[in-house]
C-alpha positions as CSV (number, residue, x, y, z in Angstrom):
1,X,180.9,-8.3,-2.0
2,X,181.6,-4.7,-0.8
3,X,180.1,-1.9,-2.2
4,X,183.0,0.0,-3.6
5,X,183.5,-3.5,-5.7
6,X,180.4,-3.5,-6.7
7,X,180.4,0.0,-7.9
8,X,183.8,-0.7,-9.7
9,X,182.3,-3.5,-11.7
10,X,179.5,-1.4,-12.7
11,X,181.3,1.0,-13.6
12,X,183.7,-1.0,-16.2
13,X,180.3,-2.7,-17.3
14,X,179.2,1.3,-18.2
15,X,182.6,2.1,-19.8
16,X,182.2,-1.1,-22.0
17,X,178.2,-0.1,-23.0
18,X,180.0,3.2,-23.9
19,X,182.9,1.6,-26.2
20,X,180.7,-0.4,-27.9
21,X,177.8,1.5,-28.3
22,X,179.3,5.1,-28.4
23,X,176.5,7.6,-29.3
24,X,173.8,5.6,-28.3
25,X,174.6,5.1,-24.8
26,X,175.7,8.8,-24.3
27,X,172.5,10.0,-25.4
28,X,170.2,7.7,-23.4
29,X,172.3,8.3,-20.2
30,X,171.5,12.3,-20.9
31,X,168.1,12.1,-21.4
32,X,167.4,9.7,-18.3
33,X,169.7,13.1,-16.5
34,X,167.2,15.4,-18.1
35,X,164.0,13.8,-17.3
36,X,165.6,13.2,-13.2
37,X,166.1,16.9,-13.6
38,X,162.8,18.0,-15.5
39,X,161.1,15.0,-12.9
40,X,162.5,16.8,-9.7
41,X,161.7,20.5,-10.9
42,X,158.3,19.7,-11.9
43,X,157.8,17.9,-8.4
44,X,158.8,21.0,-6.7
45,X,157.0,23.2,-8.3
46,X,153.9,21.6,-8.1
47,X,153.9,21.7,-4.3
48,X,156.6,19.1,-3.5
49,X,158.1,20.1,0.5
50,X,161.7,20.3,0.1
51,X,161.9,21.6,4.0
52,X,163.8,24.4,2.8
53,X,163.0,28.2,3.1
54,X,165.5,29.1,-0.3
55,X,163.7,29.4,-2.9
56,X,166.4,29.5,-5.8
57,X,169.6,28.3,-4.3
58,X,167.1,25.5,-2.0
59,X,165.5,23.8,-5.0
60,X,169.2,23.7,-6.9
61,X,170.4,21.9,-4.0
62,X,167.5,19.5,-3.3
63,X,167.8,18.4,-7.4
64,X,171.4,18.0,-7.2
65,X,170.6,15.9,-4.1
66,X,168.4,14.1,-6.2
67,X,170.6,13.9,-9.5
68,X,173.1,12.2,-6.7
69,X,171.1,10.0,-5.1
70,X,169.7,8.6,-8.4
71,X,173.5,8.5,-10.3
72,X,173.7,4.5,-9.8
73,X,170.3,3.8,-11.0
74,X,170.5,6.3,-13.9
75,X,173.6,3.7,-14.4
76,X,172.0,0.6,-13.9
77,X,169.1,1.9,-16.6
78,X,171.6,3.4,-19.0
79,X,173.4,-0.2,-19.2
80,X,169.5,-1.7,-19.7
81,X,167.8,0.6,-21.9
82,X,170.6,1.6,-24.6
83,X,170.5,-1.7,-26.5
84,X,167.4,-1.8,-26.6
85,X,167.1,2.1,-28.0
86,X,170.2,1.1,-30.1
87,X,167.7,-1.4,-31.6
88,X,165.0,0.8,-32.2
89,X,167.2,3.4,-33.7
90,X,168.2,1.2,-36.3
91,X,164.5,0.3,-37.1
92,X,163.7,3.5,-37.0
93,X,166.7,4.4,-39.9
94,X,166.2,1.4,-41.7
95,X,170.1,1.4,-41.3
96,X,172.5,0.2,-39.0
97,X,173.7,2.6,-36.1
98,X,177.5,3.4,-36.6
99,X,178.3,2.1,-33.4
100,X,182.0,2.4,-32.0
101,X,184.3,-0.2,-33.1
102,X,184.0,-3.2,-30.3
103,X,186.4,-3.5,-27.4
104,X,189.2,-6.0,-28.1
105,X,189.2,-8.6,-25.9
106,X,192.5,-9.2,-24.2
């Protein structure tokens, strides 16, 4: 199977997580973005080579580089993690999530 098809699937597999857990799988795709970014900042900063001579502009285009690079596996964990955080959540409230309405199925 070819990449592109492979990304395509998991992409509609993403889309799905998304309509049927709405919130849910927003937020833990965001915070997996923010800890990549808060990961690759405090990696830099605490000595990290970058084999750039920028400081400012350097470091925001090595954690972009990063952010990219990690995009599909931000995916993959997104897609694993959020029912399981969708479960928790629920514990947590002692109430259901109000998860989006499920997909219809053609």
């Amino acid at each position: 199977m070819k990449l592109r098809e492979r990304l395509r699937q998991l992409r509609e597999r993403y889309d799905r997580l998304v309509a049927e857990y709405g919130k849910v799988a927003i937020v833990t795709y965001f915070s997996l973005y923010a800890a990549v970014i808060g990961g690759a900042w405090v990696a830099i900063e605490a000595g990290w080579e970058t084999g750039t001579t920028a400081e400012g502009a350097g470091k925001f285009a090595v954690i972009y580089g990063i952010l990219k690079l990690s995009q599909p596996f931000r995916i993959l964990a997104t897609i694993g993690l959020t029912p399981l955080v969708a479960r928790g959540v629920r514990r947590v409230r002692g109430a259901p999530v109000a998860l989006a309405a499920p997909p219809e199925e053609p």
